[in-house]
C-alpha angles and dihedrals in degrees: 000000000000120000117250081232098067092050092052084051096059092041095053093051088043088052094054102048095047082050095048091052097050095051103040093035121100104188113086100228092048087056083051087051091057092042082062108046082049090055089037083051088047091057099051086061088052092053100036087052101050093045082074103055098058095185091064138054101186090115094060092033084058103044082056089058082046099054090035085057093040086058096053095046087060096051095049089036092054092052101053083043089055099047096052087048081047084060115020093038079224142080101190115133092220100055102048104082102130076088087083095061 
């Protein structure tokens, strides 16, 4: 059996480079990209977590809402990425500043 410790590790790391990518990334799929490795690091808490309380299956019940909800964020996320590359020919985050308007 692996240890909890071990788990925390890879999540962190997971965690930090999603984080690292959504913060340094200009491109507006690639920030999606890192939204995605912090809520998949995020699920493997839940599920480490809730290996080690046998009686109860909320953590994985839960990681299941996350990744349903994951999976709706993209798609949503996708077609608003590909209607401002539809009208502006472009999805950089620094050029597409007629949002402000």
């Amino acid at each position: 059996m692996i240890d909890i410790y071990y788990y925390l590790i890879l999540s962190a790391t997971l965690f930090s480079i999603g984080l690292a990518v959504a913060i340094t990334k200009q491109n507006a799929i690639l920030v999606l990209m890192g939204i995605e490795l912090m809520l998949n690091a995020v699920n493997i808490n839940l599920v480490a977590f809730s290996q080690y309380d046998p009686n109860h299956l909320q953590g994985q019940m839960f990681a299941i809402f996350v990744i349903v909800i994951a999976a709706a964020e993209v798609t949503i996320a996708l077609a608003i990425a590909l209607k401002i590359y539809d009208y502006f020919k472009n999805i950089d985050l620094k050029e597409l500043n007629q949002l402000k308007n």
